[in-house]
Biopython code that builds the backbone (N, CA, C, O; Angstrom):
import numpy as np
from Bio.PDB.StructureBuilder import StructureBuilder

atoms = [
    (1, "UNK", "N", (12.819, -28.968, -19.027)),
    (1, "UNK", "CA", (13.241, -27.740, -19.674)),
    (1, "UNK", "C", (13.105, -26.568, -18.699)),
    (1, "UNK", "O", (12.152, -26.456, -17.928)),
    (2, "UNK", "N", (14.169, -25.663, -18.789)),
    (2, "UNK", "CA", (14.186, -24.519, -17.492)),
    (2, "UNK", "C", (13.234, -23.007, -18.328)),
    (2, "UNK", "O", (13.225, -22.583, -19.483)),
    (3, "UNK", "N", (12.797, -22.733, -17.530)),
    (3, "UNK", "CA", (11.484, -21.654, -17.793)),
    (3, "UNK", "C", (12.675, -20.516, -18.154)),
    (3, "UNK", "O", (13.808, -20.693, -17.706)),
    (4, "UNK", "N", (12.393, -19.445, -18.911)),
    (4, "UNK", "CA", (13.323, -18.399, -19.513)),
    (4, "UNK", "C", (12.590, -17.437, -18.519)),
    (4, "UNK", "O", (11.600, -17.771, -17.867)),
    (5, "UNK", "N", (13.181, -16.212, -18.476)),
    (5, "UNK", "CA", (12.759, -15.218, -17.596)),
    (5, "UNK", "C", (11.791, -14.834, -19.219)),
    (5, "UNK", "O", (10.613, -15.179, -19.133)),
    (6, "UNK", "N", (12.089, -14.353, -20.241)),
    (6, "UNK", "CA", (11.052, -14.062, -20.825)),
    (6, "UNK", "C", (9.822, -15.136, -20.936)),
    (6, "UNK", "O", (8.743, -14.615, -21.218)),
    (7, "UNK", "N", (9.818, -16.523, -20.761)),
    (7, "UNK", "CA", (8.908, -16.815, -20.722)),
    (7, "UNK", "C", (7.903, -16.951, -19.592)),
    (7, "UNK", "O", (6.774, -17.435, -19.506)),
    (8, "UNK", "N", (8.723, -16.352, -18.774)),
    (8, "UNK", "CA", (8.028, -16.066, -17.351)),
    (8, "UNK", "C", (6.841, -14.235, -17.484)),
    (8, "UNK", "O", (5.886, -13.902, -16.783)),
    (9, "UNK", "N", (7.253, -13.772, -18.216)),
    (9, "UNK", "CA", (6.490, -12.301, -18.304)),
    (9, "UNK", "C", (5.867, -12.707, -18.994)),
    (9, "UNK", "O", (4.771, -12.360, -18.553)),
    (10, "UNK", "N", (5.681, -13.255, -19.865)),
    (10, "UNK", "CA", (5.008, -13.111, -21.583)),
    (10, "UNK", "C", (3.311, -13.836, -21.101)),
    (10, "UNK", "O", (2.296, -13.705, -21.785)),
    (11, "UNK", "N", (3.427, -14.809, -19.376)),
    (11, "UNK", "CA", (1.750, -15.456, -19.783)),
    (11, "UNK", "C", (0.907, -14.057, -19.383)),
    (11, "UNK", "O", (1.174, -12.856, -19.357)),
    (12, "UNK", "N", (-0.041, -14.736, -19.143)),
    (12, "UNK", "CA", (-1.302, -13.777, -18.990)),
    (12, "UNK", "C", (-1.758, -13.450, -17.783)),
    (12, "UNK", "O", (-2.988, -13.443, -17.735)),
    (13, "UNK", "N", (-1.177, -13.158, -16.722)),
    (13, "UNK", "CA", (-1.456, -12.772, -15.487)),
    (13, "UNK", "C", (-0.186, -11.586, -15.290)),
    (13, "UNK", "O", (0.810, -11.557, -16.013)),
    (14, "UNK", "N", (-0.427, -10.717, -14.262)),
    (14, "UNK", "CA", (0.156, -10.043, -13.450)),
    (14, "UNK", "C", (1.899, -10.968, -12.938)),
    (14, "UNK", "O", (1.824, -11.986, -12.250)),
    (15, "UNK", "N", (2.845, -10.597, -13.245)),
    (15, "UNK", "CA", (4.204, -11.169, -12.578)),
    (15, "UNK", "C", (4.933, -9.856, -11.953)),
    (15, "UNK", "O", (5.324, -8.947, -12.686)),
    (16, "UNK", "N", (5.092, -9.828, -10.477)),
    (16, "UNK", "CA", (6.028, -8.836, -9.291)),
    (16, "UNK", "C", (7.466, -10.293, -9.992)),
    (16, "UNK", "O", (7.424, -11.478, -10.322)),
    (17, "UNK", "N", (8.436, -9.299, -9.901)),
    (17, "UNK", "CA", (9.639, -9.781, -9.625)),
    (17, "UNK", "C", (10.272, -8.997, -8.256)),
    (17, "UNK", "O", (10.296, -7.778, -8.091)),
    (18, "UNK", "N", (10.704, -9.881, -7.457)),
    (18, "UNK", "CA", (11.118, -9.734, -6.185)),
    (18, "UNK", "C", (12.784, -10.107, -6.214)),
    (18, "UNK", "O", (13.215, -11.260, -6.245)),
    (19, "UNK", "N", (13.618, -8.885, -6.198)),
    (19, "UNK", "CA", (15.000, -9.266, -6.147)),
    (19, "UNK", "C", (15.281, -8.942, -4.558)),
    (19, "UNK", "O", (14.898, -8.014, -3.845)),
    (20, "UNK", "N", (16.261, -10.299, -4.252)),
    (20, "UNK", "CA", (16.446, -10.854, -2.841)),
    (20, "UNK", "C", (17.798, -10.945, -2.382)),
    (20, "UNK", "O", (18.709, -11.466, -3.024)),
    (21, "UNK", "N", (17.873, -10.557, -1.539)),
    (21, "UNK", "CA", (19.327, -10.941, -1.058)),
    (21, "UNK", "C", (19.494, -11.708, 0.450)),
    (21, "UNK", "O", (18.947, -11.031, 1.320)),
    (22, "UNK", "N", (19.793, -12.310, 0.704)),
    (22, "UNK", "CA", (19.666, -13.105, 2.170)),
    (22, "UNK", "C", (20.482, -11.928, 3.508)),
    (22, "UNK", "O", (20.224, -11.926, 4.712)),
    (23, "UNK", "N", (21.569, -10.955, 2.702)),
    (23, "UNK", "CA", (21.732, -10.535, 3.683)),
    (23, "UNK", "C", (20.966, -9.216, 4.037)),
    (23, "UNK", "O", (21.279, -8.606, 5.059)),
    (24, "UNK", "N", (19.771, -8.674, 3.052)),
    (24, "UNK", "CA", (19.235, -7.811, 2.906)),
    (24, "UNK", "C", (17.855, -7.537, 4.483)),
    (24, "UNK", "O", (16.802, -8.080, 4.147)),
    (25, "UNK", "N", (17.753, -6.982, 5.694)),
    (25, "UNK", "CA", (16.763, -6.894, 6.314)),
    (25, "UNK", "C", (15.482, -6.682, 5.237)),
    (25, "UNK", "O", (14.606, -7.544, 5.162)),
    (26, "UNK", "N", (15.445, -5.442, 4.396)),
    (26, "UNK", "CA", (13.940, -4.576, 4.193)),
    (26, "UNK", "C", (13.502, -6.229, 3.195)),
    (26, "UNK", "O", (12.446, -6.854, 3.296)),
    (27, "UNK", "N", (14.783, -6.601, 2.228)),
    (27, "UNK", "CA", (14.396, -7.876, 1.554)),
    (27, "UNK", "C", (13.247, -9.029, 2.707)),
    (27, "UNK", "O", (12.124, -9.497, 2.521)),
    (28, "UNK", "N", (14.078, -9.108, 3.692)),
    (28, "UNK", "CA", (13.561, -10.094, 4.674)),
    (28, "UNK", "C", (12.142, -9.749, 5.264)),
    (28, "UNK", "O", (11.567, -10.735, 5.726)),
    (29, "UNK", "N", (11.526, -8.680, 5.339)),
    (29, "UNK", "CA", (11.156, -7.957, 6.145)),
    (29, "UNK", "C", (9.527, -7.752, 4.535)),
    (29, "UNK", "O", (8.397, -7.385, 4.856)),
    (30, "UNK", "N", (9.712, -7.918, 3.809)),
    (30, "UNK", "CA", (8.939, -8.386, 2.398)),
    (30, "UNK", "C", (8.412, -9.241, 2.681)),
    (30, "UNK", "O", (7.265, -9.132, 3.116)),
    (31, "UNK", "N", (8.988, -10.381, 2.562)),
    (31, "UNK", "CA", (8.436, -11.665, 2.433)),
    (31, "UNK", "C", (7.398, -11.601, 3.205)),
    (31, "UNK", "O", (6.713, -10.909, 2.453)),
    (32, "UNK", "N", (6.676, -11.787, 4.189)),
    (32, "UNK", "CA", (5.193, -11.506, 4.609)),
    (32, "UNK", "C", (4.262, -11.159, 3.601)),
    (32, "UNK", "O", (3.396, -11.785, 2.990)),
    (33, "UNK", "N", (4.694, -9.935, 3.592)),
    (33, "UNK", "CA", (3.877, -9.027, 2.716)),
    (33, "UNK", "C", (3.556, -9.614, 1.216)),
    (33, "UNK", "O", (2.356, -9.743, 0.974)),
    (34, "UNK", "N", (4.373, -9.943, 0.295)),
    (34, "UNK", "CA", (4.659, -11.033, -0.735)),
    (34, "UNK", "C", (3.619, -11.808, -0.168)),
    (34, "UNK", "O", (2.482, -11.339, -0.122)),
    (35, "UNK", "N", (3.885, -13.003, 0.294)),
    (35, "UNK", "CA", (2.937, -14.089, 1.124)),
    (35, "UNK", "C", (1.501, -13.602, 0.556)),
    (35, "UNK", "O", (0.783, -14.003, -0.360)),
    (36, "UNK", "N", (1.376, -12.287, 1.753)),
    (36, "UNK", "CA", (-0.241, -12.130, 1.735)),
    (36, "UNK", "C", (-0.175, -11.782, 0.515)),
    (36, "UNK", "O", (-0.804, -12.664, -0.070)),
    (37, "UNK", "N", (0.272, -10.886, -0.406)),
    (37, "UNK", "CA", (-0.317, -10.504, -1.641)),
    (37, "UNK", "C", (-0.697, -11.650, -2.516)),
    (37, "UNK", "O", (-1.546, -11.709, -3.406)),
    (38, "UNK", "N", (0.319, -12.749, -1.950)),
    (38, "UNK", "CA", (0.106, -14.002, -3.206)),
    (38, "UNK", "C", (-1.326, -14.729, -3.127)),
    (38, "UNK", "O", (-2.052, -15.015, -4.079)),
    (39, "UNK", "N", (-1.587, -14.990, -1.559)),
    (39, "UNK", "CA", (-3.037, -15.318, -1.065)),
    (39, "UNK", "C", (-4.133, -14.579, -1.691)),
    (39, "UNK", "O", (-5.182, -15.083, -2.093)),
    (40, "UNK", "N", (-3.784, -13.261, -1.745)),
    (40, "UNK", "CA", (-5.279, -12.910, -2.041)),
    (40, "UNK", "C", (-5.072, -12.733, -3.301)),
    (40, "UNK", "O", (-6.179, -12.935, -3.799)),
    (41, "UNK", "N", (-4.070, -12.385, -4.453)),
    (41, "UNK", "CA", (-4.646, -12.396, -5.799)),
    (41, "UNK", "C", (-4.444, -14.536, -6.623)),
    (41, "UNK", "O", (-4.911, -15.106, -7.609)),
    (42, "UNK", "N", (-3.723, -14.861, -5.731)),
    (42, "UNK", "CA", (-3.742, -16.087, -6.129)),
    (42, "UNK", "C", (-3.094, -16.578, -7.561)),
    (42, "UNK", "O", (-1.964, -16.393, -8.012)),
    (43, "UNK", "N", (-3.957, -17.105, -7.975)),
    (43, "UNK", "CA", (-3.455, -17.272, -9.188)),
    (43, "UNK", "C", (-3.232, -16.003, -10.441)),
    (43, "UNK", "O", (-2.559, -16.085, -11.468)),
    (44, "UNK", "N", (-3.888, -15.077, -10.037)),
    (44, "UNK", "CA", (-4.102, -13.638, -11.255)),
    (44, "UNK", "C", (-2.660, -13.058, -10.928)),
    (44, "UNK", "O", (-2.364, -11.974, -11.429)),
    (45, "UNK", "N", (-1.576, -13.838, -9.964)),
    (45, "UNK", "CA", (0.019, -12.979, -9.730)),
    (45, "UNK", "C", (0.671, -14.199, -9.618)),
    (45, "UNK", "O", (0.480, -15.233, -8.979)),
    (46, "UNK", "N", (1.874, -13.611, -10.783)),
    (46, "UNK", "CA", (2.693, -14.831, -10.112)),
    (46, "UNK", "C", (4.407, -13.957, -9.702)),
    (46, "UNK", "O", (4.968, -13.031, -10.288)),
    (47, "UNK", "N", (4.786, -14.694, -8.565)),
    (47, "UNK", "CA", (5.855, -13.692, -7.951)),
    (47, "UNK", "C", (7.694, -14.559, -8.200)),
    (47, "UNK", "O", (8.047, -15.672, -7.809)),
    (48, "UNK", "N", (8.347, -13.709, -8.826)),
    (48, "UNK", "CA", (9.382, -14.202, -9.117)),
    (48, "UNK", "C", (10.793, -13.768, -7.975)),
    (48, "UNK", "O", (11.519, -12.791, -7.790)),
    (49, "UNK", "N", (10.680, -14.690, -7.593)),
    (49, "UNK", "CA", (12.187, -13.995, -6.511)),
    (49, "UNK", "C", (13.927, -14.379, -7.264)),
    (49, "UNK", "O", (14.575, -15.404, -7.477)),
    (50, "UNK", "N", (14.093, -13.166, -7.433)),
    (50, "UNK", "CA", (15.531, -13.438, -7.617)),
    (50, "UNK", "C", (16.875, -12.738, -6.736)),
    (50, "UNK", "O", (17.218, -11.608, -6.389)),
    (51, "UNK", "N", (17.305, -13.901, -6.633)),
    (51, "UNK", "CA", (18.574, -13.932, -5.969)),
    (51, "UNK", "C", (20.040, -13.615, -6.327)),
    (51, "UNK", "O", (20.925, -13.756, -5.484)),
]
sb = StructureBuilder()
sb.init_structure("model")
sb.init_model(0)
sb.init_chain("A")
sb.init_seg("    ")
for serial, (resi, resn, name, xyz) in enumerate(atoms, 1):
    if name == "N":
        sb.init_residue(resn, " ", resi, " ")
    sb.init_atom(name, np.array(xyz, "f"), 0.0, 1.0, " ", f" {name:<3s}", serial, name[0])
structure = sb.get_structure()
């Protein structure tokens, strides 16, 4: 079964949605940053990239 975007907000942690574009630099130029944020809050974030 495919996860709904509302059922993606609704759990109980922190969710960043990250809209992406491949031809986007500053998009490209995120992802690091994303990365580390995901490391250090871990599981308390969950990060949604959309394309």
């Amino acid at each position: 079964m495919m996860e709904t975007f509302n059922d993606a907000i609704s759990e109980d942690r922190l969710v960043l949605v990250d809209f992406f574009a491949t031809w986007c630099q500053p998009c490209k130029m995120m992802h690091p940053v994303l990365e580390q944020l995901k490391k250090e809050l871990g599981d308390k974030l969950r990060i949604l990239s959309l394309q």
